[in-house]
C-alpha positions in Angstrom: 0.0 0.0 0.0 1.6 3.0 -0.9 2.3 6.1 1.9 -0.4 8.2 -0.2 -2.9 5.4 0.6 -2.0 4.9 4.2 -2.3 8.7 5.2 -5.8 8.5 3.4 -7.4 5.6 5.6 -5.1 7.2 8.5 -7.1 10.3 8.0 -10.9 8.2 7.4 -10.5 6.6 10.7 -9.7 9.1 12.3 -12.8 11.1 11.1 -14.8 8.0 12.5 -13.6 7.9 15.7 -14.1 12.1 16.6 -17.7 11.3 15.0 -17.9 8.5 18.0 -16.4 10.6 20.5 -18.9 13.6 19.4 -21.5 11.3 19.9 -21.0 9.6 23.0 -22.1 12.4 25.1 -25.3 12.7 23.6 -26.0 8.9 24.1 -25.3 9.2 27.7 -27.7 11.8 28.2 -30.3 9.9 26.3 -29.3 7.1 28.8 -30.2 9.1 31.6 -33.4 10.7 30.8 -34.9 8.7 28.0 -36.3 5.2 28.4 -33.5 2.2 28.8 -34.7 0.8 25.3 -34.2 3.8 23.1 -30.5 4.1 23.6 -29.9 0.8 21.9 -32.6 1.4 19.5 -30.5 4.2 18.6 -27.5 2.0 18.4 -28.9 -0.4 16.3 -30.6 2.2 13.8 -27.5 4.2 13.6 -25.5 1.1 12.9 -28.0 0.3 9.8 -27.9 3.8 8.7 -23.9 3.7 8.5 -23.8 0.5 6.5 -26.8 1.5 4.4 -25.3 5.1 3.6 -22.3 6.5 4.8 -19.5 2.9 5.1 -18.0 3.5 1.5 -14.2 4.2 1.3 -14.1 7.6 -0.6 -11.3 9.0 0.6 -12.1 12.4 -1.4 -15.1 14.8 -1.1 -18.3 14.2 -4.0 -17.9 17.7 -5.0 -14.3 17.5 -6.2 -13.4 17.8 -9.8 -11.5 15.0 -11.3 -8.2 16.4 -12.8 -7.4 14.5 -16.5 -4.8 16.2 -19.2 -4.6 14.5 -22.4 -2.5 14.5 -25.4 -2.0 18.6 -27.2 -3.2 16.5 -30.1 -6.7 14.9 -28.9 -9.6 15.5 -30.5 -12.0 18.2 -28.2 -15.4 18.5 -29.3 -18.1 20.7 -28.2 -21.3 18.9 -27.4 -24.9 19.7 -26.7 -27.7 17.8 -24.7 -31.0 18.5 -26.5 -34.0 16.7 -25.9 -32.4 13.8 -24.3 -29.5 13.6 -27.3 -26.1 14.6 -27.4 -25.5 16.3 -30.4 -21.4 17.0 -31.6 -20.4 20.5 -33.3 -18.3 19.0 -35.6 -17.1 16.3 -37.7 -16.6 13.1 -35.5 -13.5 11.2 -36.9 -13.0 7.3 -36.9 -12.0 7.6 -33.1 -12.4 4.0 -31.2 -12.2 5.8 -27.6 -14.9 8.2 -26.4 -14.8 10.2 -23.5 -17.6 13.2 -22.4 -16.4 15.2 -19.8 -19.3 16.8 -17.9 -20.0 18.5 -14.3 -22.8 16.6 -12.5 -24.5 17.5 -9.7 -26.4 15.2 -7.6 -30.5 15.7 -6.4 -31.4 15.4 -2.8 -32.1 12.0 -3.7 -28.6 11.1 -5.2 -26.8 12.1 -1.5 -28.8 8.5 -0.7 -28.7 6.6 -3.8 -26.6 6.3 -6.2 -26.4 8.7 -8.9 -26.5 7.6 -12.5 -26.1 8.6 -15.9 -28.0 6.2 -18.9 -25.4 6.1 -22.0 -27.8 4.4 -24.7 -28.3 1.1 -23.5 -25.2 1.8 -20.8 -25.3 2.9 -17.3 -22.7 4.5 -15.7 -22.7 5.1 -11.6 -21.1 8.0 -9.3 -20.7 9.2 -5.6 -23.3 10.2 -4.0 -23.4 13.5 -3.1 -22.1 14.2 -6.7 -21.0 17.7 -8.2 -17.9 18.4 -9.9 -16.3 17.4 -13.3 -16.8 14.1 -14.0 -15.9 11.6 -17.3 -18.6 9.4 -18.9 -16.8 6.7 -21.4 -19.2 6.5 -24.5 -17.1 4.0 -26.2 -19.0 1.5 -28.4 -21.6 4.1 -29.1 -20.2 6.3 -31.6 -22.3 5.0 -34.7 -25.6 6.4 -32.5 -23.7 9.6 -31.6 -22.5 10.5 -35.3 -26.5 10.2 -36.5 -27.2 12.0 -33.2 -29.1 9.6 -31.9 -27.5 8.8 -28.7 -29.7 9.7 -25.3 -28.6 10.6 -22.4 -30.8 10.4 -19.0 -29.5 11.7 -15.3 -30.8 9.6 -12.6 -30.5 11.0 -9.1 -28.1 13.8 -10.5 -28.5 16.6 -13.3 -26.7 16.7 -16.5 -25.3 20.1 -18.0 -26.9 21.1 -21.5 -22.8 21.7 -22.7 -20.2 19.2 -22.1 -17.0 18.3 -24.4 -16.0 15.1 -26.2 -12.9 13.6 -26.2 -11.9 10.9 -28.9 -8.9 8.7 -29.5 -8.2 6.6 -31.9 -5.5 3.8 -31.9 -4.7 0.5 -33.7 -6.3 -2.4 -32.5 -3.6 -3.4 -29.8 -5.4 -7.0 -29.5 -3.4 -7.5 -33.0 0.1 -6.3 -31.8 2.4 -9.3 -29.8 1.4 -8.4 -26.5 3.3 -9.1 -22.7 0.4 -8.4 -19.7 2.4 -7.7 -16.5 0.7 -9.3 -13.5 1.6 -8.6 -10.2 0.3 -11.3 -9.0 -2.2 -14.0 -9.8 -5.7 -12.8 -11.0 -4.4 -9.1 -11.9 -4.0 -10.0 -15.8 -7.4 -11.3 -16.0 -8.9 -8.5 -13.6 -7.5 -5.7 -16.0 -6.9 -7.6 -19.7 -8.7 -10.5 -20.1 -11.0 -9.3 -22.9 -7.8 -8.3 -24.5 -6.0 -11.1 -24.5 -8.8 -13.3 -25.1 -8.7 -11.7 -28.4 -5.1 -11.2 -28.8 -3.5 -13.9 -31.4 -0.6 -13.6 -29.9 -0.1 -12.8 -26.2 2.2 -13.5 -23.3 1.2 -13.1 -19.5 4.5 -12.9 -16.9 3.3 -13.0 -13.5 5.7 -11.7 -10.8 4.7 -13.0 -7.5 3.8 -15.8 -5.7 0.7 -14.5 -3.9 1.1 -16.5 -0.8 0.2 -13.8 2.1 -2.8 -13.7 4.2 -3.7 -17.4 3.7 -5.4 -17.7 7.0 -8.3 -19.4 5.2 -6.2 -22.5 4.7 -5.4 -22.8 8.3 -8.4 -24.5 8.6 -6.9 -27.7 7.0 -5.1 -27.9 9.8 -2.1 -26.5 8.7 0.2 -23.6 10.5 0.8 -20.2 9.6 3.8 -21.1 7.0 2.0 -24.5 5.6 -0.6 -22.4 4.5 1.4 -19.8 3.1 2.8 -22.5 0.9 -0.1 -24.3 0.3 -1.4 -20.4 -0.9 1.8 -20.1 -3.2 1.5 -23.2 -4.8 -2.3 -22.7 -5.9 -2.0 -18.9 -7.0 1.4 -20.0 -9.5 -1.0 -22.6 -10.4 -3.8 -20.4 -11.1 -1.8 -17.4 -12.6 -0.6 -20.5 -15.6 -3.4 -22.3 -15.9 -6.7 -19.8 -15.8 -5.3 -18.0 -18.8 -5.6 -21.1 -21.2 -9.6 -20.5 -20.6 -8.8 -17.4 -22.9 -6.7 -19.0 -25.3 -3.2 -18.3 -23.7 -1.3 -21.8 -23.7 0.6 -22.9 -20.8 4.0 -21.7 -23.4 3.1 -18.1 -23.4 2.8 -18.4 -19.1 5.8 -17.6 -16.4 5.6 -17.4 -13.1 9.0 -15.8 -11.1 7.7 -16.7 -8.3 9.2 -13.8 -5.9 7.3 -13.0 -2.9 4.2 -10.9 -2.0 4.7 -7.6 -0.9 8.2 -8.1 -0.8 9.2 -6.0 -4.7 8.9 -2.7 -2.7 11.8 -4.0 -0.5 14.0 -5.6 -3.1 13.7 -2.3 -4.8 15.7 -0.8 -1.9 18.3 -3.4 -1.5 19.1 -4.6 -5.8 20.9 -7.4 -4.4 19.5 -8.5 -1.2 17.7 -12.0 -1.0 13.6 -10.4 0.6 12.2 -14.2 1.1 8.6 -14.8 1.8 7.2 -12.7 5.1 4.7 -16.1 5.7 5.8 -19.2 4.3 9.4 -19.2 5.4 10.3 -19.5 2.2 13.5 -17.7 0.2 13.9 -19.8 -2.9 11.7 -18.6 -5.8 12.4 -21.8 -7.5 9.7 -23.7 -5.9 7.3 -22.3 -8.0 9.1 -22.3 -11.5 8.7 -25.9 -12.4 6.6 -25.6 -15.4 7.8 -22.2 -16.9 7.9 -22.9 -20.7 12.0 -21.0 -20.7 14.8 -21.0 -18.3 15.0 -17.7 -16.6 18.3 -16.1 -15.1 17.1 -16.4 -11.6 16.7 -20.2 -12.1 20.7 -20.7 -11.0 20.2 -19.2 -7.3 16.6 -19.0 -6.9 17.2 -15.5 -5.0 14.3 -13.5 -4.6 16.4 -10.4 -4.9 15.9 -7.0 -7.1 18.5 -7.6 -9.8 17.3 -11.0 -10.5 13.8 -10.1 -11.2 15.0 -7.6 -13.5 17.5 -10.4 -15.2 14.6 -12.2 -15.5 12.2 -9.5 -16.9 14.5 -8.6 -19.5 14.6 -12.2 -20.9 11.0 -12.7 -20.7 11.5 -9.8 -23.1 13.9 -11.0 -25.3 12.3 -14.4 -25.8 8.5 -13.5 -26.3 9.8 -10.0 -28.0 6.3 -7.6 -27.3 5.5 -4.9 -29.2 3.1 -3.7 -26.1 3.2 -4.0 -22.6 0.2 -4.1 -20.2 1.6 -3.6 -16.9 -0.2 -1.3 -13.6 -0.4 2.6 -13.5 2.6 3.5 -11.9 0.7 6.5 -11.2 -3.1 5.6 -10.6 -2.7 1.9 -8.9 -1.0 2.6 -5.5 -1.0 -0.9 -4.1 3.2 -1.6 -3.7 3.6 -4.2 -6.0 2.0 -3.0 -8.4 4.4 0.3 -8.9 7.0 -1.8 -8.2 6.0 -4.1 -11.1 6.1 -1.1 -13.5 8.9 0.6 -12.0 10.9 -3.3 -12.7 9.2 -3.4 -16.3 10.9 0.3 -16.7 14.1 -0.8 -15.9 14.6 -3.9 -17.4 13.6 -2.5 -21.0 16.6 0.0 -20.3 19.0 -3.3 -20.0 17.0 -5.4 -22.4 18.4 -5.1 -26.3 14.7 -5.6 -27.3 12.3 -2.2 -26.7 8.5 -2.7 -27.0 6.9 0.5 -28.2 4.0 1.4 -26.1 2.8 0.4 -22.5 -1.0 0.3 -21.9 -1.7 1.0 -17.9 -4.1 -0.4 -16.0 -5.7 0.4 -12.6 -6.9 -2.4 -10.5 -6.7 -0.5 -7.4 -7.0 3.5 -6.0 -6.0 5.6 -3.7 -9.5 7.5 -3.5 -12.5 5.2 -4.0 -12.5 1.7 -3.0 -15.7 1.0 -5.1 -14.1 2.1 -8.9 -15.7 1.3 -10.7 -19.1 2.1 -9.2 -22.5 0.5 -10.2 -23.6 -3.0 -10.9 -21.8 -5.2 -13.1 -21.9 -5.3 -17.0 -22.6 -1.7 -17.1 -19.7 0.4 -18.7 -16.8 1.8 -16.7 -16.7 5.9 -16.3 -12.9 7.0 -15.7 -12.2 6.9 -12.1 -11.2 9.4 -9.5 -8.4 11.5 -10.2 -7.9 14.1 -7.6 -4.2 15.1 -7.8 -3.1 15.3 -11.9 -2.0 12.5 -13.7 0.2 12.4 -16.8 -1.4 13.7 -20.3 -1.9 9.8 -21.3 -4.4 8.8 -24.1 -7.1 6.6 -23.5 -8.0 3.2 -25.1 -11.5 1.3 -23.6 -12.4 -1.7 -25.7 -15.7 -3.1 -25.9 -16.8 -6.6 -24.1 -19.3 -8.8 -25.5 -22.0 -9.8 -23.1 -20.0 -13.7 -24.1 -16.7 -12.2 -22.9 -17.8 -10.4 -19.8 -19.5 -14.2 -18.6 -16.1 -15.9 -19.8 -14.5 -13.1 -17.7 -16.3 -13.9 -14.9 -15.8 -17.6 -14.9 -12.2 -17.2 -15.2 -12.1 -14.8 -12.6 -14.3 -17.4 -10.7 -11.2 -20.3 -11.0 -8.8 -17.5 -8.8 -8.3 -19.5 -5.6 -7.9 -16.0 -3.9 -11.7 -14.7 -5.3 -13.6 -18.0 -4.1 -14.8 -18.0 -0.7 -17.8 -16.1 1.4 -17.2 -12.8 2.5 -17.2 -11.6 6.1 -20.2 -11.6 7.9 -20.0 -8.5 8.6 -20.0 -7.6 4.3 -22.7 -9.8 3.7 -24.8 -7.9 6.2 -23.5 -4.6 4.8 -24.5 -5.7 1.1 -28.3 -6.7 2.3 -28.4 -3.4 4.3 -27.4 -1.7 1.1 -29.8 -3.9 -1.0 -32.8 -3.4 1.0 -32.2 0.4 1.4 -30.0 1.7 -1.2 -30.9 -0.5 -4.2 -27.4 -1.9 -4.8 -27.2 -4.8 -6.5 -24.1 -7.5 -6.7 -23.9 -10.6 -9.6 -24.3 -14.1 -9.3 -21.1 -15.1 -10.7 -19.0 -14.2 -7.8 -19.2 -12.8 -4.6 -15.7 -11.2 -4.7 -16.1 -7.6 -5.1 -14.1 -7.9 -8.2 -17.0 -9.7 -9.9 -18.8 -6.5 -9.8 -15.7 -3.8 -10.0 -13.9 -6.1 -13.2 -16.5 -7.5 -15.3 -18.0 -4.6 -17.2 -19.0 -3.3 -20.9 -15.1 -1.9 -21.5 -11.7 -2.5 -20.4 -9.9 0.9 -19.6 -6.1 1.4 -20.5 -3.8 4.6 -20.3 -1.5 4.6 -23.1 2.0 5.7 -23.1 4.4 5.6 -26.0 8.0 3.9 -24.5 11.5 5.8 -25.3 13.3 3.3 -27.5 
């Protein structure tokens, strides 16, 4: 988690616990004058009323603008919103990436329910509470917006009747030799799997083991360390085998096998061994058995800086990508994901073979915890961007309603996405069903399964210095 992140749920709980303290004194006089049942009436009620309204992560106030520069040489066009239509001043080129950038602002209603904006036959959610700049993605609806016949409809918020258009337009990437990046098992298919599904040719490297908070497996009778392993040893699994469900064979999949949470510190020290902070474990080899090439780490098996970056580079060289997918160094804060980018960055430098673009993805946030917002299948807005980002383009793909359920079944084989939730989530998501209207899928009951499977994939593109 990076320091940004921490100082942000530092700063939420804190918030909570003055809101506790401010309340206690009231509670103690309703204690002493009021009948003995209302107090925990109270209790209870207030309870419902936080999970129902007020227990999402946004680490941010509603009525911030987002902050996104793109390219001096995008595509701006003015829109209008007329009867229900958006209607473009201008010609509207071939562009396969669509972005409207409007200011919402939420009803009364929408600081208690969701606010939403209807894209055609799209939906796409927002805080609650609602009114700054904000970025609908209208990609896979341009034929409707060129004949004008795209509607619009605010639900719970208000739409402007002015708003700009943004449009990109790239190759299709899916046809390039691609290289996806996964920090660890699951992050390839979370972020790319309609792309690589699609992708003729397509390699996925996966850096870590995954083997940390395995507390689950502890009930196998195994200790602290066993299940750690035991963790390991099904996440490698999963991160070669759940891609061959979208056409990646087992000779396009490596696992390095270093530890979880661990890049950060190997960062710090290039050459010091960082072993496993669960399983005991400090040889990366246990996990490399069925990687289709030898690697350069394979003659120590030392979980160290300068041999994952050995090993990068010749993952490199062999499958020779023309694009990377790899994590928003920027956007994703979660510390092995930079530290997956920052690795990719430096073994290009050392590697004699230079792809030519990167395409970023963001499985995590620093801001919002629920990004993408709304129920599942519906398309994916661009996410909170409160402090400025690099002026990268934009590339959002279209999934099938047949990709997004093959998404979600191969998302559904992740050892680390099976399981029940808490108790205490399962209450929070009937609270929020009965009372907000929220609604999760049936294919999973992993947040993911509502955050990851969704109309588009997003990606940041960035051209690479050869």
């Amino acid at each position: 988690m990076s320091a940004r992140k921490q100082q942000l749920l530092k700063r939420h709980r804190r918030a909570k616990r003055l809101t506790l303290l401010a309340l206690l004194p009231v509670l103690a006089l309703l204690a002493w004058f009021a009948p003995g049942w209302l107090v925990p009436l109270l209790m209870v009620l207030g309870w419902v009323g936080h999970e129902a309204w007020f227990a999402d992560h946004l680490f941010y106030s509603p009525r911030d603008d987002y902050r996104y520069d793109f390219p001096a040489d995008t595509l701006s066009l003015p829109v209008a919103l007329s009867a229900g239509r958006l209607q473009v001043a201008g010609e509207l080129t071939a562009a396969d990436t669509l972005i409207l950038e409007v200011r919402l602002r939420a009803s009364w209603l929408g600081r208690w329910l969701d606010p939403y904006v209807r894209i055609g036959d799209d939906r796409q959610d927002f805080e609650r509470g609602v009114a700054g700049r904000r970025y609908l993605n209208l990609s896979g609806q341009a034929e409707s917006l060129r004949k004008g016949e795209l509607r619009l409809a605010a639900r719970f918020c208000r739409l402007p009747a002015t708003a700009t258009l943004h449009a990109f337009s790239h190759p299709n990437y899916a046809r390039r030799r691609l290289m996806i990046l996964a920090p660890h098992a699951d992050d390839a298919e979370l972020a790319a799997f309609g792309l690589y599904s699609r992708s003729a040719e397509v390699s996925v490297v996966t850096l870590t083991q995954g083997e940390i908070e395995a507390d689950a497996y502890r009930r196998l009778g195994l200790d602290m360390a066993q299940a750690a392993r035991l963790k390991g040893r099904l996440r490698s699994w999963d991160s070669l085998a759940v891609p061959l469900w979208g056409g990646v064979p087992q000779s396009r999949c490596v696992q390095l096998g270093y530890y979880c949470l661990q890049l950060p510190a190997m960062a710090a020290e290039p050459d010091k061994a960082c072993g496993s902070r669960e399983s005991g474990e400090a040889d990366i080899r246990s996990v490399r058995q069925h990687n289709p090439l030898p690697l350069p780490a394979d003659a120590d098996g030392k979980p160290s800086w300068n041999n994952l970056i050995a090993d990068l580079a010749a993952a490199l060289q062999h499958f020779r990508p023309e694009v990377i997918v790899t994590p928003h160094p920027e956007l994703d804060p979660h510390a092995d994901h930079v530290a997956t980018t920052q690795a990719l960055f430096e073994a290009i430098r050392r590697s004699s073979w230079k792809p030519t673009v990167a395409l970023l993805y963001a499985n995590h946030l620093h801001d919002n915890d629920r990004w993408p917002m709304g129920p599942a299948g519906s398309g994916i807005a661009l996410p909170p961007a409160i402090e400025a980002l690099p002026a990268d383009a934009l590339w959002s793909p279209l999934l099938s309603r047949e990709v997004q359920l093959d998404k979600a079944m191969a998302l559904a084989m992740q050892h680390d996405l099976q399981g029940r939730p808490p108790l205490k989530k399962r209450l929070r998501r009937l609270i929020q069903r009965l009372l907000s209207g929220r609604r999760w899928p049936a294919s999973g009951e992993d947040e993911f399964f509502r955050k990851a499977v969704r109309r588009h994939e997003l990606f940041w593109v960035r051209a690479l210095d050869g």
